[in-house]
Gaussian input, Z-matrix of N, CA and C with variables (Angstrom, degrees):
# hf/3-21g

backbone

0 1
 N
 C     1     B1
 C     2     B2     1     A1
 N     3     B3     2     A2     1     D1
 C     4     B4     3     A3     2     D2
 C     5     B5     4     A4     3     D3
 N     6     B6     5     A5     4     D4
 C     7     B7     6     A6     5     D5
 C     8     B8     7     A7     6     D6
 N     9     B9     8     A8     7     D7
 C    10    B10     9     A9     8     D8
 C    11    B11    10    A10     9     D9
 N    12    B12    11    A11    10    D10
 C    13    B13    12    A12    11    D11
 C    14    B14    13    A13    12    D12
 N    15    B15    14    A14    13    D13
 C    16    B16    15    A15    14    D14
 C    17    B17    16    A16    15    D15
 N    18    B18    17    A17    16    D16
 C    19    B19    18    A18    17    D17
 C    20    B20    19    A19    18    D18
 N    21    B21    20    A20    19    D19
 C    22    B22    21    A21    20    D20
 C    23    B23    22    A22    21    D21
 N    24    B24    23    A23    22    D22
 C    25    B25    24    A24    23    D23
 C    26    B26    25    A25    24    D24
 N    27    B27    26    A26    25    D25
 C    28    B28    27    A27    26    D26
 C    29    B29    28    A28    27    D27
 N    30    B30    29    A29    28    D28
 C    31    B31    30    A30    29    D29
 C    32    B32    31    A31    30    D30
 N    33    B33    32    A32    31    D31
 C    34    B34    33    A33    32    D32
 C    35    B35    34    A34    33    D33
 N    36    B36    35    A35    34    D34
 C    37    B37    36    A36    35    D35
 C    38    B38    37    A37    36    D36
 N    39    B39    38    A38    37    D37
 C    40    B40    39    A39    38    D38
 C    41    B41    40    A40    39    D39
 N    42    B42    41    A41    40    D40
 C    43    B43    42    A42    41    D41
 C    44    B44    43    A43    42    D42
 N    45    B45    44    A44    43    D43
 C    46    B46    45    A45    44    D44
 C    47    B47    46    A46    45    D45
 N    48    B48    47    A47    46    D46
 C    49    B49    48    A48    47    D47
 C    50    B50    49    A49    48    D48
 N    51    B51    50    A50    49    D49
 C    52    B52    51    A51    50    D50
 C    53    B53    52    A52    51    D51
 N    54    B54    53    A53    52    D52
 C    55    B55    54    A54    53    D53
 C    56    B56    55    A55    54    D54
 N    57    B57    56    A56    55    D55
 C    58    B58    57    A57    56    D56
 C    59    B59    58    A58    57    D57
 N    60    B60    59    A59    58    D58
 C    61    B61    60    A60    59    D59
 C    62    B62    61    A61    60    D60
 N    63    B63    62    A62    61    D61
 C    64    B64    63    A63    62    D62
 C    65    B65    64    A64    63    D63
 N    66    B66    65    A65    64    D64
 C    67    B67    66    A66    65    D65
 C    68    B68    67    A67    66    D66
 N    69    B69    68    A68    67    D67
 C    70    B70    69    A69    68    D68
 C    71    B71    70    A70    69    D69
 N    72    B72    71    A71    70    D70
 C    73    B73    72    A72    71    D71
 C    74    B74    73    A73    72    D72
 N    75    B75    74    A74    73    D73
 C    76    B76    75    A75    74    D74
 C    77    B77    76    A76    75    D75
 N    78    B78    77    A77    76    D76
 C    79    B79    78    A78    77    D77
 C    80    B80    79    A79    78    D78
 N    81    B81    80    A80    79    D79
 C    82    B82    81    A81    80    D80
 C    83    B83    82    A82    81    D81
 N    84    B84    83    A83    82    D82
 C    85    B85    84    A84    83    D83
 C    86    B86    85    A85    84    D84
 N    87    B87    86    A86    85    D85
 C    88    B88    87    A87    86    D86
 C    89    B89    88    A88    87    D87
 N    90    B90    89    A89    88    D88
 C    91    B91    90    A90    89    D89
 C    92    B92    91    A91    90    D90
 N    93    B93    92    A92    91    D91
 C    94    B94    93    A93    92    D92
 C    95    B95    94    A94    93    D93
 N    96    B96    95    A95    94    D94
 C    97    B97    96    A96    95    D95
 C    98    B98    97    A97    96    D96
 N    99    B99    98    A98    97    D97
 C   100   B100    99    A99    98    D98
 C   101   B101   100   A100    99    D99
 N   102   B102   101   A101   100   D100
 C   103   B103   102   A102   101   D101
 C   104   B104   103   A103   102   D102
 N   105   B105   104   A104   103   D103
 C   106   B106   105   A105   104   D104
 C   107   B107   106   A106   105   D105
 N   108   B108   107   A107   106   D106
 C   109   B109   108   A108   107   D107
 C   110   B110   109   A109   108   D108
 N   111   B111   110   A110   109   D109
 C   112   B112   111   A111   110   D110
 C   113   B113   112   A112   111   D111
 N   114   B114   113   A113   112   D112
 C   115   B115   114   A114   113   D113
 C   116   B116   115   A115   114   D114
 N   117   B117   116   A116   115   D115
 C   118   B118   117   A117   116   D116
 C   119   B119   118   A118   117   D117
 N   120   B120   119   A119   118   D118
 C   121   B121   120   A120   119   D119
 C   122   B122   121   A121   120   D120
 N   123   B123   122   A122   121   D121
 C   124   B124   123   A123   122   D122
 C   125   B125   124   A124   123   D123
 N   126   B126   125   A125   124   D124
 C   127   B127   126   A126   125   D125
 C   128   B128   127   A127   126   D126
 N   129   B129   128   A128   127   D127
 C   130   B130   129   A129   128   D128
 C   131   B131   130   A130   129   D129
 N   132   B132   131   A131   130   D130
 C   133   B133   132   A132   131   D131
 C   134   B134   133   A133   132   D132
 N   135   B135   134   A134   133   D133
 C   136   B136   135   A135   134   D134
 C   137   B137   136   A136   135   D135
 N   138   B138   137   A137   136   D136
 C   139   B139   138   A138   137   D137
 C   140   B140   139   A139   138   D138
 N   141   B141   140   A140   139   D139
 C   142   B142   141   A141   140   D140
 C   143   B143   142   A142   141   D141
 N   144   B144   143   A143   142   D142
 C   145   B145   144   A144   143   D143
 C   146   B146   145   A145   144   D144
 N   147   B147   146   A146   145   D145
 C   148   B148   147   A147   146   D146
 C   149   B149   148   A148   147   D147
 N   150   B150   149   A149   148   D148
 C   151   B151   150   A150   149   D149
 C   152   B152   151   A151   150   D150
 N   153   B153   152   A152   151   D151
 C   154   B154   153   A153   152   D152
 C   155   B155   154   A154   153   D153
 N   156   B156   155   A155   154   D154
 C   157   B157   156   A156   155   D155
 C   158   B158   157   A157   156   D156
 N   159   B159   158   A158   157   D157
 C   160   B160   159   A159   158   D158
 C   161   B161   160   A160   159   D159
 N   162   B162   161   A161   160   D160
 C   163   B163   162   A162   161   D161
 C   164   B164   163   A163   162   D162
 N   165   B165   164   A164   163   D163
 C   166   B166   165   A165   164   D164
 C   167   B167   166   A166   165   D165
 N   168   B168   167   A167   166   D166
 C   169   B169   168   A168   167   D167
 C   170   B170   169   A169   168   D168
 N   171   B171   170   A170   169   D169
 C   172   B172   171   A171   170   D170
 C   173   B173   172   A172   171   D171
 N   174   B174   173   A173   172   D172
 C   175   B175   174   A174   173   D173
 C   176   B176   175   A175   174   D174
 N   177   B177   176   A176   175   D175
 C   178   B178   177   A177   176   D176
 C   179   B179   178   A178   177   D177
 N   180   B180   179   A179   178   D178
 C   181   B181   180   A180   179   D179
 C   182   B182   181   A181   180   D180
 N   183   B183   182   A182   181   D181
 C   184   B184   183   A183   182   D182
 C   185   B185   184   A184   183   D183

   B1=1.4546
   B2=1.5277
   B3=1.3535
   B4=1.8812
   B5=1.9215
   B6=1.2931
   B7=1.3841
   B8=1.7970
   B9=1.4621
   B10=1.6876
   B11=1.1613
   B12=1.4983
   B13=1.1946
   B14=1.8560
   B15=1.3804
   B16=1.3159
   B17=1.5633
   B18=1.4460
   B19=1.8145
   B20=1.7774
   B21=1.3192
   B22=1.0889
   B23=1.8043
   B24=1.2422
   B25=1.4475
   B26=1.4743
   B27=1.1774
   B28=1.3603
   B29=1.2854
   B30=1.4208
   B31=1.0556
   B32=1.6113
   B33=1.8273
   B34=1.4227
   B35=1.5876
   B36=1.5255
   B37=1.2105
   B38=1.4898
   B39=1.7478
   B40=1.5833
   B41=1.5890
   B42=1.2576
   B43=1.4083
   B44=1.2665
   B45=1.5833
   B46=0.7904
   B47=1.3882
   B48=1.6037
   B49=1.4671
   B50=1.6954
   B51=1.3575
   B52=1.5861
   B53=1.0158
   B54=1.8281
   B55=1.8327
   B56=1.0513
   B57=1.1922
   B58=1.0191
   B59=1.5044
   B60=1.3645
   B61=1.5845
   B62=1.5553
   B63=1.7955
   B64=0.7661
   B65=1.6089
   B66=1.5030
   B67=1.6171
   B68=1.4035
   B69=1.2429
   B70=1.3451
   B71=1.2966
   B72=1.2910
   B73=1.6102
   B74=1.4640
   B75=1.7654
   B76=1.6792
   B77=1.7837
   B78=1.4772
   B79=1.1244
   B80=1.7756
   B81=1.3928
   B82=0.8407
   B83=1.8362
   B84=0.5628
   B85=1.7626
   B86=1.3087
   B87=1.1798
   B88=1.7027
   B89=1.9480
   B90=1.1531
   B91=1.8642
   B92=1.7660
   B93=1.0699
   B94=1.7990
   B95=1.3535
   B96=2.0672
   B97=1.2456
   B98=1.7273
   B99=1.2324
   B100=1.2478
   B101=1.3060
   B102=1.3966
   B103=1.6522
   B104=1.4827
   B105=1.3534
   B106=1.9058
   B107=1.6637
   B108=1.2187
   B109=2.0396
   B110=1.4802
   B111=1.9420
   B112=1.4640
   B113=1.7562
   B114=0.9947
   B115=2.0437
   B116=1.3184
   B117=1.7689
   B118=1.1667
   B119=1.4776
   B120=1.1800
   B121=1.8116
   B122=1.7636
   B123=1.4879
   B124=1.1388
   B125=1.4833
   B126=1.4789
   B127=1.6801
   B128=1.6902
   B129=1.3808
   B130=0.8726
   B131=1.8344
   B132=1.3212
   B133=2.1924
   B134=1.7994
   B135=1.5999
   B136=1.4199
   B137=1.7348
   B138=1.1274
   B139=1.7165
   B140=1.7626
   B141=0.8607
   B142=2.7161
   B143=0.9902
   B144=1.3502
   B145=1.5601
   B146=1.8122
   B147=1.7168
   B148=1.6059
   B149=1.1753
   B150=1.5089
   B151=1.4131
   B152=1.3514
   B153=0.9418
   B154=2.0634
   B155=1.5251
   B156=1.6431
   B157=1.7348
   B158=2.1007
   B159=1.0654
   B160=1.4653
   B161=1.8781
   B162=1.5450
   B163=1.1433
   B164=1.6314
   B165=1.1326
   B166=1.7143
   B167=1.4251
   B168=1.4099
   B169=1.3047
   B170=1.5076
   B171=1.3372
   B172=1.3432
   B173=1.3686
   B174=1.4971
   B175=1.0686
   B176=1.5453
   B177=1.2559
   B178=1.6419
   B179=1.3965
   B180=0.9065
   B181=1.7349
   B182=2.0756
   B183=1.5085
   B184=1.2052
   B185=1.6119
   A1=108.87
   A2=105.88
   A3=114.55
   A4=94.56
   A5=104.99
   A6=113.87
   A7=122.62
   A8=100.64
   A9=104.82
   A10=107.88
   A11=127.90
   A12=113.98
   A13=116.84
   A14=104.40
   A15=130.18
   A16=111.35
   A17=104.21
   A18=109.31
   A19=75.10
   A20=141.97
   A21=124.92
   A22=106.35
   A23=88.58
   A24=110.71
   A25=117.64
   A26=126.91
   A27=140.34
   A28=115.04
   A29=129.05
   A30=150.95
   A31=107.90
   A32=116.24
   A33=109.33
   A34=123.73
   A35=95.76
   A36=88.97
   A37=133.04
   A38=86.81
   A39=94.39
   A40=140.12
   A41=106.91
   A42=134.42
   A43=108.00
   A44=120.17
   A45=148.67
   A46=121.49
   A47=126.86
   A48=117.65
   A49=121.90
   A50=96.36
   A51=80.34
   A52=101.28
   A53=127.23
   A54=105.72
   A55=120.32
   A56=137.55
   A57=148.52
   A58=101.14
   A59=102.63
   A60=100.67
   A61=128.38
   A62=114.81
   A63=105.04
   A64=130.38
   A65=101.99
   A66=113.43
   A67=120.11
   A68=122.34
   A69=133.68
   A70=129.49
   A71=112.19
   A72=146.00
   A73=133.92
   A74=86.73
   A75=108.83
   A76=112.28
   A77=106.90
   A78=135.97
   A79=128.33
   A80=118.90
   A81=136.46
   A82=112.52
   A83=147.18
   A84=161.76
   A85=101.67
   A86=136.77
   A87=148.58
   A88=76.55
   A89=124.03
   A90=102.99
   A91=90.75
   A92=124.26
   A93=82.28
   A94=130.89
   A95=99.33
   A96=115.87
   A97=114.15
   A98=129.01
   A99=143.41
   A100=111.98
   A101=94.17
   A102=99.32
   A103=124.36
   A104=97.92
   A105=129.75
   A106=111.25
   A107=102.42
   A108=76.06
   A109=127.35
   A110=80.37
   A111=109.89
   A112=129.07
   A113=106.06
   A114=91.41
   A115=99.16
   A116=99.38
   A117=106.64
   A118=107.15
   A119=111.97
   A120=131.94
   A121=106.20
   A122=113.86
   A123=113.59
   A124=115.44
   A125=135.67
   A126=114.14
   A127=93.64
   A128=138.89
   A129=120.00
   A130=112.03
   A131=90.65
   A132=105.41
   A133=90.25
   A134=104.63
   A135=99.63
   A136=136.53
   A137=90.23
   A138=111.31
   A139=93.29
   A140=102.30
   A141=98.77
   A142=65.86
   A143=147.44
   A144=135.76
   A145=92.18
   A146=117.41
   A147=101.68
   A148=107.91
   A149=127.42
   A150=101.79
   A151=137.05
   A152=119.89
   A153=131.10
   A154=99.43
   A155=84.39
   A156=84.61
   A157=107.21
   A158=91.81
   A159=76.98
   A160=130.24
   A161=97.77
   A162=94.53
   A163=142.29
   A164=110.76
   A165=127.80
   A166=108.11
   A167=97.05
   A168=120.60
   A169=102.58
   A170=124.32
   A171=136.17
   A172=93.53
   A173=127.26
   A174=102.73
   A175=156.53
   A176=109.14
   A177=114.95
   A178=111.73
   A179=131.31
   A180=149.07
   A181=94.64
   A182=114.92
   A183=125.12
   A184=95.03
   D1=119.28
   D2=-178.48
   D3=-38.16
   D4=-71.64
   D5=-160.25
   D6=-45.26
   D7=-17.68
   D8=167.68
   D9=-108.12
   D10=7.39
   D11=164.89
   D12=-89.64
   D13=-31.47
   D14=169.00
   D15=-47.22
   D16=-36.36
   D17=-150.49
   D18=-103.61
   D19=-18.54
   D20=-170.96
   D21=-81.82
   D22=-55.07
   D23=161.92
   D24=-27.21
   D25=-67.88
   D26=-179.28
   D27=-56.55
   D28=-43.85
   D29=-173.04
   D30=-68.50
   D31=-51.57
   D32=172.68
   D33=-94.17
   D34=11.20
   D35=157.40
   D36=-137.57
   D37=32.86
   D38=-172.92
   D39=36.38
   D40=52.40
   D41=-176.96
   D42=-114.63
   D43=131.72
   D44=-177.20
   D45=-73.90
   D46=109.81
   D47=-157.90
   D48=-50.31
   D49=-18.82
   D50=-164.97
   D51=-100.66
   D52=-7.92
   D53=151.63
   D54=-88.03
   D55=15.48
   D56=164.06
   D57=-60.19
   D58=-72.58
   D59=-170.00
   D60=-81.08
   D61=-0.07
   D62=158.68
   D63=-89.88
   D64=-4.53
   D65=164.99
   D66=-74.84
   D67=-51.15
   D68=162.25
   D69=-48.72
   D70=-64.83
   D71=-176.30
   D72=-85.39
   D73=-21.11
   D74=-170.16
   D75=35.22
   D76=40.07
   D77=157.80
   D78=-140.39
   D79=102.11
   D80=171.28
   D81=-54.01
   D82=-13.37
   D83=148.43
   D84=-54.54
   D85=-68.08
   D86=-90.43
   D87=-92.78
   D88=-48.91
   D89=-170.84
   D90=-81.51
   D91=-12.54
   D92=171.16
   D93=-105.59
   D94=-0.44
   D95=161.86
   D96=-76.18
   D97=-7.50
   D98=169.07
   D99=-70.68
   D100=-50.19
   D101=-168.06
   D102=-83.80
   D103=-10.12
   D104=153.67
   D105=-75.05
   D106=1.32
   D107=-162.95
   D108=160.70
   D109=-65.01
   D110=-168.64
   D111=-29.67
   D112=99.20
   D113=178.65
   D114=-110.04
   D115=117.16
   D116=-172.70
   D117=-98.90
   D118=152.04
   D119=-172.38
   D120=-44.69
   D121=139.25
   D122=172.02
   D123=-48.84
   D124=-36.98
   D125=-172.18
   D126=-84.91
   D127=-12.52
   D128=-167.37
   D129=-81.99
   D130=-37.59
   D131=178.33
   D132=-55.80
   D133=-57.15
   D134=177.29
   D135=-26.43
   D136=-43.40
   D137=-163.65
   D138=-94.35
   D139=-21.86
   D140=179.71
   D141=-86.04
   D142=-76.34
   D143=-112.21
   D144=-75.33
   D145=-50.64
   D146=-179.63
   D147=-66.20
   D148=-46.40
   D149=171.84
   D150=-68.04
   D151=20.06
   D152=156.37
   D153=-78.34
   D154=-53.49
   D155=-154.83
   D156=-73.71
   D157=-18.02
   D158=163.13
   D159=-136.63
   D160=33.39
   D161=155.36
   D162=-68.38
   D163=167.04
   D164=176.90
   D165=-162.42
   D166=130.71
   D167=-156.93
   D168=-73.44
   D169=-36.72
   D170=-166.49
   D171=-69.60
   D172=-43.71
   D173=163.24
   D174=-72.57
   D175=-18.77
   D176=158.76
   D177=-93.55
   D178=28.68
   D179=-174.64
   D180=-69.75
   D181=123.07
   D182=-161.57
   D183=-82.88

């Protein structure tokens, strides 16, 4: 399930949901519209899911 992979995600890397999803998702909503409901479109789960799988923190580092 996208949404426990997201919440696992967040959790080890201490990121804050709503940049989360506006890095990923380029929606700032998108984890609490998830966590409401939301089923988001196959290319869209597609596209969080590579960016989990290949983030680095150093690189979006503020």
């Amino acid at each position: 399930m996208l949404l426990r992979q997201i919440e696992i995600f967040l959790r080890t890397t201490d990121m804050p949901c709503t940049k989360f999803g506006r890095l990923a998702a380029g929606d700032p909503r998108f984890v609490v519209d998830l966590r409401n409901g939301r089923m988001p479109r196959p290319g869209t789960a597609a596209r969080v899911e590579s960016f989990m799988a290949t983030y680095k923190e150093a690189d979006h580092a503020f």
